[in-house]
GUSE-122343 format. One record per residue (C-alpha): residue number from 1; x, y, z. Coordinates in steps of 0.05 Angstrom, whole numbers. Example, Ala and Ser with C-alpha at 12.3 -4.5 7.8 and 13.67 -1.06 7.14 Angstrom:
residues 2
   num       xx       yy       zz
     1      246      -90      156
     2      273      -21      143
This chain:
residues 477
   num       xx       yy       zz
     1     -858      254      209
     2     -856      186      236
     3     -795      162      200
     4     -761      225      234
     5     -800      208      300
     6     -770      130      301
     7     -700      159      283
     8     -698      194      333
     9     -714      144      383
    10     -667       88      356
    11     -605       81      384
    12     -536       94      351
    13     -481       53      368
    14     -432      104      365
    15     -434      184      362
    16     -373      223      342
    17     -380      295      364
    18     -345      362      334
    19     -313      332      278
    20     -277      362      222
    21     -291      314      168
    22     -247      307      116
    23     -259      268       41
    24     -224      273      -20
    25     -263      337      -43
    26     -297      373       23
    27     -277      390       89
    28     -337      404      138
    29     -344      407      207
    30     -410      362      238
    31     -426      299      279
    32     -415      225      254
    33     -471      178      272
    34     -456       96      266
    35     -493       44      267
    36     -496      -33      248
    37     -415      -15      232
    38     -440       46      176
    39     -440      113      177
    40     -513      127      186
    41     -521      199      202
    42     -474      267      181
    43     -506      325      211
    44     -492      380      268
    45     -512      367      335
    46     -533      307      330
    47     -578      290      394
    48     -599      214      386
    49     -578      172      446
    50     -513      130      421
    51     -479       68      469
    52     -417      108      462
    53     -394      183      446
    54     -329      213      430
    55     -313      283      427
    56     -261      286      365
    57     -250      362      389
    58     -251      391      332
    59     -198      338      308
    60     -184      328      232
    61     -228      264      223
    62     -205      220      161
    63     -225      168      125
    64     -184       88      146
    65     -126       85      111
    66     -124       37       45
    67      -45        3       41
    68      -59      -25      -22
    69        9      -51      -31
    70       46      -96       29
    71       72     -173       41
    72       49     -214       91
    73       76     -276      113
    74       98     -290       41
    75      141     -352       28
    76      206     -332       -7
    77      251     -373      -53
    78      313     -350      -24
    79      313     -382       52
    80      282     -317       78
    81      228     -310      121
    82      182     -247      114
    83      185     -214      191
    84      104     -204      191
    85       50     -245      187
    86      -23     -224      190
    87      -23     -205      268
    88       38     -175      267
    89       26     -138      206
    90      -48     -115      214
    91      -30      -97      284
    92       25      -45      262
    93      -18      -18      204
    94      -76        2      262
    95      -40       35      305
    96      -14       78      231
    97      -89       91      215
    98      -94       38      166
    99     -156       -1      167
   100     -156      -44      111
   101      -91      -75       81
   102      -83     -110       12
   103      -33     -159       15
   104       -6     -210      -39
   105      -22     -284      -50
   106       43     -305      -91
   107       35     -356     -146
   108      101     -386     -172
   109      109     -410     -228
   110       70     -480     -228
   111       19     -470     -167
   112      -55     -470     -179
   113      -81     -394     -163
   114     -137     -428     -140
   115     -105     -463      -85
   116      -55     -408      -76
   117     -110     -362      -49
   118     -147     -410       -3
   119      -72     -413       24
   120      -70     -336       34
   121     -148     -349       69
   122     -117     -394      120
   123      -56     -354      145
   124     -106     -289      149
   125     -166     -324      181
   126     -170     -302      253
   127     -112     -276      252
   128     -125     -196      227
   129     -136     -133      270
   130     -167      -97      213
   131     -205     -107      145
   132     -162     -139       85
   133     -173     -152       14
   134     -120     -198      -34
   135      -84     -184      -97
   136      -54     -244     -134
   137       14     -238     -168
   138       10     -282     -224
   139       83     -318     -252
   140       53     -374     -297
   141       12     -364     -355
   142       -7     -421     -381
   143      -63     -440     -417
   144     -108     -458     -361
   145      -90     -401     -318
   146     -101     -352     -367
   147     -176     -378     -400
   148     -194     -414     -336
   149     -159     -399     -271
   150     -148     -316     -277
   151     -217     -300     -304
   152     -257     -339     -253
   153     -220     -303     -183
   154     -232     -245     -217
   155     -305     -260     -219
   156     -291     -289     -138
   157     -268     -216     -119
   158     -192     -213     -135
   159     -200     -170     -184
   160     -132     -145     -184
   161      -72     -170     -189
   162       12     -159     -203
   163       54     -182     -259
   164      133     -166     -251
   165      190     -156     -302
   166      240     -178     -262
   167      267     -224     -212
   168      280     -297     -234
   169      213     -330     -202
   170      167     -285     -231
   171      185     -249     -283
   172      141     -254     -355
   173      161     -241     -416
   174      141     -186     -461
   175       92     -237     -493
   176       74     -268     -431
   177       54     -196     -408
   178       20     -180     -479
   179      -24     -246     -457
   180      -36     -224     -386
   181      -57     -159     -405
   182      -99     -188     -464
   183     -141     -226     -417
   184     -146     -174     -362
   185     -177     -129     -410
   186     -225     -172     -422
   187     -244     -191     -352
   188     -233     -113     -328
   189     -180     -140     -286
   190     -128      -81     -255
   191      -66     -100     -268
   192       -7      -84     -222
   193       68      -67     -259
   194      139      -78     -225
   195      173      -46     -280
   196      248      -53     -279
   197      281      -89     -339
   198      317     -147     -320
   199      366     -168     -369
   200      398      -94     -350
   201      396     -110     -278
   202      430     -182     -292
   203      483     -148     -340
   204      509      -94     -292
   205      508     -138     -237
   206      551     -193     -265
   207      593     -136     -283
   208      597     -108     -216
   209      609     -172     -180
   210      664     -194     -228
   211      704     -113     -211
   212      686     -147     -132
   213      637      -87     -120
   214      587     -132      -74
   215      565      -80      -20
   216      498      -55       -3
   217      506       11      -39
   218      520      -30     -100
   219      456      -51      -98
   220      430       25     -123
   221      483       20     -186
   222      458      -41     -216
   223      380      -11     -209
   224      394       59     -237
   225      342       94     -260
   226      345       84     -340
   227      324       22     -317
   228      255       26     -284
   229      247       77     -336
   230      257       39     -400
   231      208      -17     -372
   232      160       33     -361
   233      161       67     -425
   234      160      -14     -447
   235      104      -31     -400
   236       70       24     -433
   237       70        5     -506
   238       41      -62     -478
   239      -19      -28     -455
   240      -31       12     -515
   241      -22      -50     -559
   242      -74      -83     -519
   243     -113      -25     -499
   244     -110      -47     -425
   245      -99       10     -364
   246      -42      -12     -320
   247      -21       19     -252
   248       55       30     -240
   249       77        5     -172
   250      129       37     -130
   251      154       90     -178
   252      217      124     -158
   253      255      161     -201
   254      241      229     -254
   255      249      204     -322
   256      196      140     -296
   257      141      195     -274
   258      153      227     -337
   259      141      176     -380
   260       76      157     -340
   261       63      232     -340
   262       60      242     -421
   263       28      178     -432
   264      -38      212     -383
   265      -17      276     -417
   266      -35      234     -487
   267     -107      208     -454
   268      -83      140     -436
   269     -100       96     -385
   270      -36       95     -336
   271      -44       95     -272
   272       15      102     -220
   273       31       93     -150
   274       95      109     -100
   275      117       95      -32
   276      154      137       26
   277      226      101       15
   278      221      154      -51
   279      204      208       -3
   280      245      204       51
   281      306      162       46
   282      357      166      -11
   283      402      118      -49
   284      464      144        4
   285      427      104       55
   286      462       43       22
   287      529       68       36
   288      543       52      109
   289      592       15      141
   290      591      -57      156
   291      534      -86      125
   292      481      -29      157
   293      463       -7       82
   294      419      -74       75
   295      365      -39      118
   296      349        3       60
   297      348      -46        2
   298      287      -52      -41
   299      269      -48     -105
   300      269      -12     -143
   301      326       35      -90
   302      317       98      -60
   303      341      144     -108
   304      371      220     -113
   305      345      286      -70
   306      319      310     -143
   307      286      254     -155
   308      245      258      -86
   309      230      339     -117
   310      197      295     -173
   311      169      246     -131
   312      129      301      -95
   313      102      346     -161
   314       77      278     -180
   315       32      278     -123
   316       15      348     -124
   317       -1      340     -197
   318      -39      286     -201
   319       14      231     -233
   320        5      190     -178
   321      -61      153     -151
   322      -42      120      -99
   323       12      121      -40
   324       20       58      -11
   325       81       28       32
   326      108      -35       -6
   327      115      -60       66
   328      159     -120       57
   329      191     -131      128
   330      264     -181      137
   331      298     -170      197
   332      362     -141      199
   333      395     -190      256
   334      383     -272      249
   335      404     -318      184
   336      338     -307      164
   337      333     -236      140
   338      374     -188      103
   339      435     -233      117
   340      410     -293      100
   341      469     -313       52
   342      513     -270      101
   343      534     -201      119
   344      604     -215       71
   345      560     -232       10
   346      536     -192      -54
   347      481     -139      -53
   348      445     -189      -99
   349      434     -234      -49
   350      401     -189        5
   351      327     -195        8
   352      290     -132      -23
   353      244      -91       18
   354      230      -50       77
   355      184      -43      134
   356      134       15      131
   357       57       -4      143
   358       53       40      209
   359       96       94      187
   360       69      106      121
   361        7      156      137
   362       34      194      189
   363      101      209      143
   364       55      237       88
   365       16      282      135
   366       66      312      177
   367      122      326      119
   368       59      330       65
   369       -3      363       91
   370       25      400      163
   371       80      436      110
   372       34      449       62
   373       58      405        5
   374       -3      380       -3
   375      -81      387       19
   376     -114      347       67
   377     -158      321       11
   378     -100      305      -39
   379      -72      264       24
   380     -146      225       32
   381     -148      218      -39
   382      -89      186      -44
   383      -86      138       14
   384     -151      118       15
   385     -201      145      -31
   386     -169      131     -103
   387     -142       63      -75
   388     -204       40      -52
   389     -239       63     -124
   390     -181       26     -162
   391     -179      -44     -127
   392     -257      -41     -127
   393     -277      -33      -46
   394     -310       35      -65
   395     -364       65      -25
   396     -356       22       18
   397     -290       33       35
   398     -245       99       26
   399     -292      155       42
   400     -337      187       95
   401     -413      178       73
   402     -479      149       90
   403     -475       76       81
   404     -403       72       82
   405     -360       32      134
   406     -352       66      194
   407     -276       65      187
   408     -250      126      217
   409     -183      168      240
   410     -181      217      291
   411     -116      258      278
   412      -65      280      334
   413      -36      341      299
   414       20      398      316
   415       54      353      366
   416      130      334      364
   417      148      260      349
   418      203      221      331
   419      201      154      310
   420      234      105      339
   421      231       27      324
   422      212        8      398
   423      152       46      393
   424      123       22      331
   425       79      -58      332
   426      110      -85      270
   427      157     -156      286
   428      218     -124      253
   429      277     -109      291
   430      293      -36      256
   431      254       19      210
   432      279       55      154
   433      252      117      186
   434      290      112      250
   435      299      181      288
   436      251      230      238
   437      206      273      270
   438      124      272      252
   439       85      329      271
   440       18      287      256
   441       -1      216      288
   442      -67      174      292
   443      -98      185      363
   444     -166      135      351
   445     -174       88      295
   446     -246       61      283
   447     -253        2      239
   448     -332      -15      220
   449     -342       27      280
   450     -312       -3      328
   451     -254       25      363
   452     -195      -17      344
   453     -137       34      379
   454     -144       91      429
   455      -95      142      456
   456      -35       88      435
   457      -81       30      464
   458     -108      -27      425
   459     -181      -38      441
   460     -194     -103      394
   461     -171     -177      378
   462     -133     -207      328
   463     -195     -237      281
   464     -233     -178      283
   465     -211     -160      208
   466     -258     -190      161
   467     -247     -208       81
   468     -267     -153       37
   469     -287     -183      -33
   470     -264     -134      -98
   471     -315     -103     -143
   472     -289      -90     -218
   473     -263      -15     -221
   474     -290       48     -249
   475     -215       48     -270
   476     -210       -1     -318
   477     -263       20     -364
């Protein structure tokens, strides 16, 4: 009786009324009580005085999104210059309902991933509108990175991190990767897959260059999908041999997911994850006049119409854990984005990636949940839930519960949008997703509860985003 007496006399710090909670399992309408930046009460009617109240109205209210996969103010090999840094980039992800981002701290090969992370510290310190984590990609195994360096930042909190199979700066071999993975296993480490086999890439597009097919559309040929699949299937024979889980990054095409799929299927530990460029753009993007087909070159490329049909029973199935955006941001105009080696040379040369950390959530809820594709929970599940289990920030992060971060979305939903670059806080000069219409946008984002953006407002400043240290998954046991 006098707990309940002195709870009722403290004072929330913020009361959100009439809200239609949604996790990755319930959906319930009640009050959300925060306090000392946690969830603290879920209960109707809630009547304990509060600093602030907001009346969600019956709004859907989510947990933050989780982007578990983006580049921030990366340094690139090629003369580039990644378009966002941690304002820029943190910025655009709140006003998309993301409230915690997991960017990359890049080792090439010979850096200390030691130093290489304090690095990462300094560009993000007071510089990030919302909460942020780090994976490492890792490009030199040596010795000392592999017994010394790799298992002590996983003890630090990085306990995640990407290997790739292609690209010339950080590719490993299939022993290098054997190595990786042996260690990882050890440490409970997740590791993070780019699977696309190189040699293949570096055969067809020698070929291709020498027939003088250098376009941007060329840039889907030499990265068909045989390709990504082959490394996968690859990728997964590494993990059985060393009886180490890995998670797929940006799958894209049908015979990948179904060579992730039967290795589930078989009780393995796969775990997979894909990004809206495989939902709603496809490889015809790259065939524009001019050089207006760079806009749309990552890797691996936007692939077929049936291949989005796959993309999508992979989420509804349950292939896929996690939807993040691969945000990686050049601009389009300037001799330091897509054209840095010039708008007359090869596809090879254009920097790979797109822009898509504000876009990414409200994409997957108007064309997934408001048509029915998918349930609201699938969508929490998969954008912030599973994420937030995987790279270790779970309770705390990814769900709506007592003694969770307050990070909260109130959805706008059945209005009529269309997205246009102008509108959206990212510092690139074009999206991908120019001129398609959302029926679903975040109207207030809460972060720790605080509320970071408000009816298209920002509310906060840049160093409000804190560090958010990695636990070792559920998922890699």
């Amino acid at each position: 009786l006098i707990y309940n007496i002195l709870n009722l006399l403290q004072m929330l710090d913020l009361i959100i009324k009439n809200a239609k909670v949604c996790t990755s399992s319930d959906v319930f309408v009640c009050d959300i009580g925060v306090q000392n930046k946690e969830i603290v009460l879920l209960e109707k009617n809630i009547n304990q005085k509060s600093k602030e109240i907001l009346d969600a109205d019956g709004k859907y209210v989510l947990p933050g999104g989780i982007d578990g996969h983006c580049h921030l103010d990366q340094p690139m090999k090629d003369g580039s210059v990644i378009a966002d840094n941690f304002e820029s980039g943190t910025k655009s992800a709140a006003f998309g309902g993301t409230t915690t981002v997991i960017p990359f701290a890049v080792q090439y090969k010979g850096d200390n991933l030691r130093k290489v992370i304090q690095d990462y510290h300094k560009k993000a310190e007071g510089q990030c509108y919302i909460d942020y984590a780090f994976h490492t990609i890792i490009s030199d195994v040596s010795n000392k990175i592999l017994h010394q360096e790799l298992p002590a930042i996983i003890k630090d909190g990085y306990s995640h991190f990407k290997i790739y199979m292609t690209y010339d700066d950080l590719k490993l071999n299939d022993r290098e990767i054997l190595d990786v993975l042996s260690i990882a296993g050890k440490e409970k480490a997740v590791v993070m897959v780019h699977a696309e086999n190189h040699e293949c890439i570096m055969w067809l597009t020698e070929k291709l260059e020498s027939e003088g097919k250098i376009s941007p559309k060329y840039h889907a040929v030499s990265r068909p999908d045989i390709i990504e699949a082959e490394a996968t299937n690859r990728a997964i024979s590494l993990s059985r041999l060393t009886k180490t889980p890995v998670l797929f990054v940006h799958i894209s095409s049908k015979e990948a997911i179904e060579a992730i799929r039967n290795a589930q299927t078989k009780g393995f530990k796969i775990l997979a994850e894909t990004c809206p460029q495989y939902l709603f753009l496809t490889k015809d993007k790259l065939d524009q006049k001019d050089f207006e087909g760079a806009k749309y070159v990552c890797s691996p490329p936007p692939r077929t119409k049936e291949d989005q049909i796959e993309v999508w029973k992979g989420i509804q199935n349950g292939t896929f854990d996690v939807f993040s955006s691969d945000h990686c941001p050049f601009f389009y105009e300037g001799k330091k984005g897509k054209d840095v080696k010039g708008k007359n040379a090869s596809f090879s040369k254009i920097p790979n990636g797109c822009p898509g950390l504000e876009t990414r959530l409200p994409l997957l809820f108007s064309d997934g949940v408001m048509n029915k594709k998918i349930s609201i929970n699938k969508f929490v599940e998969i954008t912030s839930a599973k994420p937030a289990k995987i790279y270790g920030l779970y309770p705390r992060k990814g769900t709506i519960a007592i003694g969770s971060d307050a990070d909260l979305v109130i959805w706008e939903t059945g209005i009529n949008k269309t997205i246009k670059n102008k509108d959206l806080h990212h510092n690139v000069d074009y999206t991908p997703y120019e001129n398609i219409k959302v029926s679903a946008w975040p109207k207030t984002v809460i972060c720790r509860g605080n509320i970071i953006v408000n009816d298209g407002k920002l509310n906060i400043s840049k160093g409000f985003g804190e560090f958010q240290k990695s636990g070792i998954s559920e998922y890699v046991y």
